[in-house]
TIRO-2110 file (N, C-alpha, C; in Angstrom, 1 decimal):
// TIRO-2110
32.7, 61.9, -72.7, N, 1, A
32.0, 62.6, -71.6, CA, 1, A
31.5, 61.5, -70.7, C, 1, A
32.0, 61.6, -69.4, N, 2, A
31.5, 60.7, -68.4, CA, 2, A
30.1, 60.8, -67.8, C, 2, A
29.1, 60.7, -68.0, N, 3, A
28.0, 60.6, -67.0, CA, 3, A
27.2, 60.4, -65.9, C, 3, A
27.9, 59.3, -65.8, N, 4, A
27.6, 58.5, -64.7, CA, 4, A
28.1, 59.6, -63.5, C, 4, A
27.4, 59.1, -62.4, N, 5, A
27.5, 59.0, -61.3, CA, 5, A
28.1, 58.9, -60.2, C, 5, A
29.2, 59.7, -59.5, N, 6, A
29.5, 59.0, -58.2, CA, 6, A
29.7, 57.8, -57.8, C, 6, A
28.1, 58.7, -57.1, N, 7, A
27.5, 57.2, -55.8, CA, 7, A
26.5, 56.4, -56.2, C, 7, A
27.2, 55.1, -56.1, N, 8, A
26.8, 53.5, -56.5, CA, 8, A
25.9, 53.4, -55.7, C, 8, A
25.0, 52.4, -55.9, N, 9, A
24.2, 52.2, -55.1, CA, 9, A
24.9, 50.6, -54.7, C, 9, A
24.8, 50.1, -53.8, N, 10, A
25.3, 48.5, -53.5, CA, 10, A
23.6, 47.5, -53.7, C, 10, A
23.9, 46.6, -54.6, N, 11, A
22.2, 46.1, -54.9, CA, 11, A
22.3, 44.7, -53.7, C, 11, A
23.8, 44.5, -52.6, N, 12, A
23.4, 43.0, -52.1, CA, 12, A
22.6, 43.7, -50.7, C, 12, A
22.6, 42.8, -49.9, N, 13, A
22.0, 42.9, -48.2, CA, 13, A
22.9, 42.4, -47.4, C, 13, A
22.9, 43.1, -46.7, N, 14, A
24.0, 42.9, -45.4, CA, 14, A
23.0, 42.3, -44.5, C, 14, A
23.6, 40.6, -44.2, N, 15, A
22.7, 40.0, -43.5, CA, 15, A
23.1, 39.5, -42.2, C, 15, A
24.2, 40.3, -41.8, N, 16, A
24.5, 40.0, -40.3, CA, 16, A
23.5, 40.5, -39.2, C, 16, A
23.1, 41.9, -39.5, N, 17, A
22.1, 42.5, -38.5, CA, 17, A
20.8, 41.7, -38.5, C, 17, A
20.5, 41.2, -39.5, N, 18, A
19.7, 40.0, -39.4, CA, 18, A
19.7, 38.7, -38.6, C, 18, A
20.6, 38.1, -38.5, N, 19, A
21.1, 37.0, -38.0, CA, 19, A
21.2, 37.4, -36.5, C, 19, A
21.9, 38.7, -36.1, N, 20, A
21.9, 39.4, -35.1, CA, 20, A
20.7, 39.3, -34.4, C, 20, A
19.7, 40.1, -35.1, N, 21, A
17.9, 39.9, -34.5, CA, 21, A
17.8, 38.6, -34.7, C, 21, A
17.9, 37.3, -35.2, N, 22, A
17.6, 36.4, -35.0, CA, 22, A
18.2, 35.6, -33.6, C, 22, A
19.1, 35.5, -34.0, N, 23, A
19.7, 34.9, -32.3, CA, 23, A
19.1, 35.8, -31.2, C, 23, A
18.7, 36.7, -30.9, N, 24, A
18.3, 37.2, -30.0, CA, 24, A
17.0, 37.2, -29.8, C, 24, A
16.4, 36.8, -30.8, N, 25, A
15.0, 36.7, -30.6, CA, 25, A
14.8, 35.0, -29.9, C, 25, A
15.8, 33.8, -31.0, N, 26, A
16.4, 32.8, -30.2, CA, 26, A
16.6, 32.2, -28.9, C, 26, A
17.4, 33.3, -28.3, N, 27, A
17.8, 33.5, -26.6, CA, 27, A
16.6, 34.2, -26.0, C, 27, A
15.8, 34.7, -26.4, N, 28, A
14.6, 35.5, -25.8, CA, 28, A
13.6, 34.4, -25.3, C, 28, A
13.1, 33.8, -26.5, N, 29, A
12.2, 32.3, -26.6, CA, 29, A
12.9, 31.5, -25.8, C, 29, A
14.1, 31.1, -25.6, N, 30, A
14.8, 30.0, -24.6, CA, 30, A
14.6, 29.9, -23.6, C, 30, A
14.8, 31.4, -23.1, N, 31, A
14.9, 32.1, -21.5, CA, 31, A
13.5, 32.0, -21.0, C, 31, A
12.5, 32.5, -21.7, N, 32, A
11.4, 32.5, -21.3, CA, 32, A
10.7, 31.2, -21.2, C, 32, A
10.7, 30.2, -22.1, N, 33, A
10.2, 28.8, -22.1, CA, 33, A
10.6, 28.7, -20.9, C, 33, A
11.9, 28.2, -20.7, N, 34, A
12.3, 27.6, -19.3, CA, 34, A
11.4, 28.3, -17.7, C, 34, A
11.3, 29.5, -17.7, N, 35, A
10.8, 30.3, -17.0, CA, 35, A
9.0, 29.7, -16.9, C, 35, A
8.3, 29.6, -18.1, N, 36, A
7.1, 29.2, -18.0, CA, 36, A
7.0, 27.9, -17.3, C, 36, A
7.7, 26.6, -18.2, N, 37, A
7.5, 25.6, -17.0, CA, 37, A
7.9, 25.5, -15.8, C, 37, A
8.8, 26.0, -15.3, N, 38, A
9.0, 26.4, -13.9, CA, 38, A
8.1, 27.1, -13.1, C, 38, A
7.5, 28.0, -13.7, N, 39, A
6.6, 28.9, -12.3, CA, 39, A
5.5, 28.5, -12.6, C, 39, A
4.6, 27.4, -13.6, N, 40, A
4.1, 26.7, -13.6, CA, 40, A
3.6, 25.3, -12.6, C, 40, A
4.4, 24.8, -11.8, N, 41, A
4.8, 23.6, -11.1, CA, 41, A
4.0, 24.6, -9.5, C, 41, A
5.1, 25.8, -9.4, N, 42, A
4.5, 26.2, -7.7, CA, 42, A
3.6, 27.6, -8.4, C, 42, A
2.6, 26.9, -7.0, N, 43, A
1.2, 27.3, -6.8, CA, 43, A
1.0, 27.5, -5.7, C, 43, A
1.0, 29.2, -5.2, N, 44, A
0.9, 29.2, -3.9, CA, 44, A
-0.9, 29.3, -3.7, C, 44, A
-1.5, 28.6, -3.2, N, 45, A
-2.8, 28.9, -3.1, CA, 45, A
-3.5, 29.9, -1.8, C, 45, A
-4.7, 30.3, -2.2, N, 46, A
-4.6, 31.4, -1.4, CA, 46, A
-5.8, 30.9, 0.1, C, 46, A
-5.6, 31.5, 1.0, N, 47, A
-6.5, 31.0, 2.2, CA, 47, A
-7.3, 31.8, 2.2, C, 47, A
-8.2, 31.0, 3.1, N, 48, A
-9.5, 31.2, 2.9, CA, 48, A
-10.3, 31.1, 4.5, C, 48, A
-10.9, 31.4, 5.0, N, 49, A
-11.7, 31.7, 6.6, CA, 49, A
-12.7, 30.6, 6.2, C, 49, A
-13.6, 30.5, 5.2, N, 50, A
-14.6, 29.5, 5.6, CA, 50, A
-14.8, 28.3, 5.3, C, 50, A
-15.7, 27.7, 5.0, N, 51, A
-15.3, 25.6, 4.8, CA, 51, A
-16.4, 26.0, 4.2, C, 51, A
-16.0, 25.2, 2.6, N, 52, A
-17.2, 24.9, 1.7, CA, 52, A
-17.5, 23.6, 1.8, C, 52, A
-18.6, 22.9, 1.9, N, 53, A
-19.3, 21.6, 1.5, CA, 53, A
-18.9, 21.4, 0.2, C, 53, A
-18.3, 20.1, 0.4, N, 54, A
-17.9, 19.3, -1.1, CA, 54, A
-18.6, 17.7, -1.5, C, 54, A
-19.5, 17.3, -1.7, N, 55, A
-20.5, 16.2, -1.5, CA, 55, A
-19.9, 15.7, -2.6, C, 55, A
-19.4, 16.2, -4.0, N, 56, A
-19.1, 15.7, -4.9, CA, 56, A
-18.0, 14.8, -5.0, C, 56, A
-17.2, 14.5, -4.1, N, 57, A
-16.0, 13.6, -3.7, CA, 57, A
-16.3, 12.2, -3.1, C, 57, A
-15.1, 11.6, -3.6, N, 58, A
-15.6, 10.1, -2.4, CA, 58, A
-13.9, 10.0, -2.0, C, 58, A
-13.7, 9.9, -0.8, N, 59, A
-12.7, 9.9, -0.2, CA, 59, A
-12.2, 8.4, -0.6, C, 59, A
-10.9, 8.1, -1.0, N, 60, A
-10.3, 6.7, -0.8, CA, 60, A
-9.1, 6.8, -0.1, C, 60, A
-8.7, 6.4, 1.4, N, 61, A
-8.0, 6.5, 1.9, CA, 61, A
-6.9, 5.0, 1.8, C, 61, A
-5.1, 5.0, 1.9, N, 62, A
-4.8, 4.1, 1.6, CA, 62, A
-3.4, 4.2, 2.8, C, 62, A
-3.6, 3.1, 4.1, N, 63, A
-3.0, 3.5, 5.0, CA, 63, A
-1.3, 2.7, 4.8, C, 63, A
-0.2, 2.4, 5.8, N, 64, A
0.9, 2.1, 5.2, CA, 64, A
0.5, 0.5, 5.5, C, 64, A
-0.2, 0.0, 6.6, N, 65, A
-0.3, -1.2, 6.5, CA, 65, A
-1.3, -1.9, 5.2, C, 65, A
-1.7, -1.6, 4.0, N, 66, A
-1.9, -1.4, 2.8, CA, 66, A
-3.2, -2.0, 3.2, C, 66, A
-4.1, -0.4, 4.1, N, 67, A
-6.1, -1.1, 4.6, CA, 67, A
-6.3, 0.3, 3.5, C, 67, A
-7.4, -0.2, 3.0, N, 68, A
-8.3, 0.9, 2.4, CA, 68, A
-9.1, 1.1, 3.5, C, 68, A
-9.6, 2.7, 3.4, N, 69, A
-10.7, 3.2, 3.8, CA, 69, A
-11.6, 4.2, 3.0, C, 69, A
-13.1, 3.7, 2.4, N, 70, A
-13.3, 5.1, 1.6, CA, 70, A
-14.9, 5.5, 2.5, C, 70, A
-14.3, 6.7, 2.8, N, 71, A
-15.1, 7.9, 3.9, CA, 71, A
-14.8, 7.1, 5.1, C, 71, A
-13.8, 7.0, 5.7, N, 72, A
-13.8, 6.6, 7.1, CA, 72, A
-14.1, 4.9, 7.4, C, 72, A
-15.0, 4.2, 6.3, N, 73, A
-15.4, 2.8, 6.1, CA, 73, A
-14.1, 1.8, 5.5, C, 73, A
-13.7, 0.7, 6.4, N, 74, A
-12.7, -0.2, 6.4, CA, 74, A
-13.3, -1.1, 5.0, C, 74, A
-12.8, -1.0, 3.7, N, 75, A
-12.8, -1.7, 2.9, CA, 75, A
-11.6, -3.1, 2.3, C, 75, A
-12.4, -4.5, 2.0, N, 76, A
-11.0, -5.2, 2.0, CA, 76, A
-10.8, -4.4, 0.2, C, 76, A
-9.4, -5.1, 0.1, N, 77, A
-8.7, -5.3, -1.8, CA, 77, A
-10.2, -5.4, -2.5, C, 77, A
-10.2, -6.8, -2.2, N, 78, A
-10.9, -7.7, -3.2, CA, 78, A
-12.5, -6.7, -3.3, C, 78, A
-12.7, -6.2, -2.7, N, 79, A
-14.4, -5.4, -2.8, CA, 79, A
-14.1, -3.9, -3.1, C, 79, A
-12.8, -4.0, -3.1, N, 80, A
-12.9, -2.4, -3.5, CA, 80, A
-13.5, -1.3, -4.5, C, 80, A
-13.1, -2.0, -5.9, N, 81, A
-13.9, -1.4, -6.9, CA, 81, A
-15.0, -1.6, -6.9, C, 81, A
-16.1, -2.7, -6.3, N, 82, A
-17.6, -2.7, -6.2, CA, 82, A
-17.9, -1.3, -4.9, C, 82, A
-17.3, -1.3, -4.1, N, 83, A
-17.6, -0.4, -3.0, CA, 83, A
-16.9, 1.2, -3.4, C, 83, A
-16.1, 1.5, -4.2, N, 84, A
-16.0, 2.9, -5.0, CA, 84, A
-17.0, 2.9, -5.7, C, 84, A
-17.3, 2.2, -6.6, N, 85, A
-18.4, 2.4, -7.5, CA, 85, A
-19.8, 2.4, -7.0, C, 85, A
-19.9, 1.9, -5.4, N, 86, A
-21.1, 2.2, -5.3, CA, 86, A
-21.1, 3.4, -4.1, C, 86, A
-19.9, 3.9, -4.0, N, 87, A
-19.8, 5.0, -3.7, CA, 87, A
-20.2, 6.4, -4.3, C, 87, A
-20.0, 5.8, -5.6, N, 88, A
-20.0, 6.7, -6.3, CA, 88, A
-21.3, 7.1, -7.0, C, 88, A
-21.3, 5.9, -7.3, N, 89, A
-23.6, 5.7, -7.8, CA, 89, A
-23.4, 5.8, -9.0, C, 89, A
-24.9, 6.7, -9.6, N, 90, A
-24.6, 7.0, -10.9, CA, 90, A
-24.1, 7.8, -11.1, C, 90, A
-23.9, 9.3, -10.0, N, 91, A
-23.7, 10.3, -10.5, CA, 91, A
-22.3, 10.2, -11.1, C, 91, A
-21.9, 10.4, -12.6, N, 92, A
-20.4, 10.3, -12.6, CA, 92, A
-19.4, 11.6, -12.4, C, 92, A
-20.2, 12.6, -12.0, N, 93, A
-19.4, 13.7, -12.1, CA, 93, A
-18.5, 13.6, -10.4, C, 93, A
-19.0, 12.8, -9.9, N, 94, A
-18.4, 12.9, -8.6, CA, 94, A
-16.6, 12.5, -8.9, C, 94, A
-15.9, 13.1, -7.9, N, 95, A
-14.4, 12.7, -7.9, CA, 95, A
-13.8, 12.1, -7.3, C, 95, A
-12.8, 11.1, -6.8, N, 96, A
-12.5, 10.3, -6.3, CA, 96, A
-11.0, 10.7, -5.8, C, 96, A
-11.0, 11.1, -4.6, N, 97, A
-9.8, 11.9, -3.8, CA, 97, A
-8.8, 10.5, -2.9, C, 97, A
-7.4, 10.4, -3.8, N, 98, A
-6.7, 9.2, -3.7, CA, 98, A
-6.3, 9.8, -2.5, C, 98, A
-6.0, 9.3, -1.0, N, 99, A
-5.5, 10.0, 0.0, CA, 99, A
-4.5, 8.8, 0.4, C, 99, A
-3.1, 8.7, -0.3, N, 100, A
-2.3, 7.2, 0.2, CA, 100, A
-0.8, 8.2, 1.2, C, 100, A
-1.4, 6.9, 2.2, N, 101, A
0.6, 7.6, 2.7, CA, 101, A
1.2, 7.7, 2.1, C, 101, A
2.3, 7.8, 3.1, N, 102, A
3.6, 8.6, 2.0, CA, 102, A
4.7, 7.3, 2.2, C, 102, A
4.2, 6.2, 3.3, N, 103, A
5.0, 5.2, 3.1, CA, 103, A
3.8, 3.9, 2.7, C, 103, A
3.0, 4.0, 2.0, N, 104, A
1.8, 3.3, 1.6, CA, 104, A
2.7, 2.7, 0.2, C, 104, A
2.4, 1.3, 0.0, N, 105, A
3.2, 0.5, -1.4, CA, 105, A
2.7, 0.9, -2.4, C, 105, A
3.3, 1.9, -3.4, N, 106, A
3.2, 2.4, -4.7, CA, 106, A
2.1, 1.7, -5.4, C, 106, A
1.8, 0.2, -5.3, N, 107, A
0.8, -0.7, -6.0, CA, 107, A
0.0, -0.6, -5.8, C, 107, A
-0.5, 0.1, -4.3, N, 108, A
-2.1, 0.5, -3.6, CA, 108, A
-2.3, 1.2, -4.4, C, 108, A
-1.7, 2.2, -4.1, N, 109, A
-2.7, 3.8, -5.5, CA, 109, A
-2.8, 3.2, -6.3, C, 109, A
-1.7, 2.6, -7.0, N, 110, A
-1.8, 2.3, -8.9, CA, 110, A
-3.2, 2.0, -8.5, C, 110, A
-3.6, 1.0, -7.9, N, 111, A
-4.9, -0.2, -8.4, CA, 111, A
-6.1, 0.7, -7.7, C, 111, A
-5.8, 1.8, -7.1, N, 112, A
-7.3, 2.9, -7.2, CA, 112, A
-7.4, 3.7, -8.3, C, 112, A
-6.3, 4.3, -8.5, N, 113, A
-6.0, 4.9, -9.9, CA, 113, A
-6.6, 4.0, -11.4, C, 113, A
-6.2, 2.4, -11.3, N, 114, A
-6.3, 1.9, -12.2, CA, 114, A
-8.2, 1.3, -12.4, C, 114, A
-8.9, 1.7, -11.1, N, 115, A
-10.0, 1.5, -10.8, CA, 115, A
-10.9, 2.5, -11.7, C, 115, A
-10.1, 3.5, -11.1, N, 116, A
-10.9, 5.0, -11.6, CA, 116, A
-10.9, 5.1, -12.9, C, 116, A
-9.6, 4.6, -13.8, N, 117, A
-9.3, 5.1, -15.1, CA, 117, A
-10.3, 4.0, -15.6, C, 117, A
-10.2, 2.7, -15.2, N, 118, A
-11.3, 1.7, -16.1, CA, 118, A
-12.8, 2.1, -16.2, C, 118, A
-13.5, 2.9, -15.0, N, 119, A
-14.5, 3.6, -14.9, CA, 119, A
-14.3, 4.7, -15.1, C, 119, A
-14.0, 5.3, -15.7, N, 120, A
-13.8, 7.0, -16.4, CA, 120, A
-14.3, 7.7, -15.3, C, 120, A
-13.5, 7.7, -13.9, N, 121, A
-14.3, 8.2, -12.9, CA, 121, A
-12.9, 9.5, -12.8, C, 121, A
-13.4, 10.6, -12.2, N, 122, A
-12.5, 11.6, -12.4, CA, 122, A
-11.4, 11.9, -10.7, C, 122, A
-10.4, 11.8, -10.9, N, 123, A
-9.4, 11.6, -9.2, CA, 123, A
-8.7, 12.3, -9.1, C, 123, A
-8.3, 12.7, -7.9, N, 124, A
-7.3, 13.4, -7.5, CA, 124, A
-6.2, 13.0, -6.3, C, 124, A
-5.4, 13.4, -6.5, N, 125, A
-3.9, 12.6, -5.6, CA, 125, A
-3.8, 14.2, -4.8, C, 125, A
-3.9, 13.2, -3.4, N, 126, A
-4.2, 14.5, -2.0, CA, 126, A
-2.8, 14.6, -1.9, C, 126, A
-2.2, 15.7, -1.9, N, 127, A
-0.7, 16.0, -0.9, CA, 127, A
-0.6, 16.8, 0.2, C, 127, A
0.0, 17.2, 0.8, N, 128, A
-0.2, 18.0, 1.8, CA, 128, A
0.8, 19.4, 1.9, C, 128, A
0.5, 20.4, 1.4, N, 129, A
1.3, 21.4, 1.3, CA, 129, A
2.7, 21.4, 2.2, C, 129, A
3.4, 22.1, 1.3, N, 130, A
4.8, 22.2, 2.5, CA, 130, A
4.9, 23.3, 3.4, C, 130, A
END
């Protein structure tokens, strides 16, 4: 007398449908990374009607004939970091707004930049929207 049963049960796993959701989950994460750093980068900022007072800044301007100016004042090389820094005072929260042409020698910024980083002073590189 036979007793058994039929229908088998199958005891493996079919692991294609798996692999399936995996690669697609895969291509999901890929597509979107790429996407994040990209819309990342542009920033449309929004306008504005009024002018805020910003005191906390010290302008360093850096023209192509390689003159500094910080706030409008003709500074030489050689006094420059004593004259940011005393631009700057004690307060250290103030910022230091690098404003260099765009045909100004690469080496000018570095050495405001390199001014600011030696004084943990906090800067920003001015561009001009497109």
């Amino acid at each position: 007398m036979n007793l058994r049963g039929r229908n088998k049960v199958d005891p493996t796993f079919n692991m294609s449908s798996m692999t399936d959701i995996v690669f697609l989950l895969l291509i999901f994460f890929m597509l979107t990374s790429t996407l994040v750093t990209v819309s990342a980068i542009d920033v449309f900022l929004p306008k504005a009607g009024g002018k805020t007072e910003n005191n906390t800044s010290v302008a360093v301007s850096i023209t192509r004939e390689s003159l500094f100016y910080i706030d409008k004042t003709e500074v030489s090389a050689s006094d420059l970091e004593s004259e940011i820094l005393r631009s700057v005072g004690s307060d250290k929260k103030k910022t230091i707004v690098i404003r260099g042409d765009q045909d100004a020698p690469y080496k000018n910024v570095m050495e405001v930049i390199d001014i600011a980083n030696k004084n943990k002073l906090k800067m920003i590189l001015a561009v001009k929207g497109k």
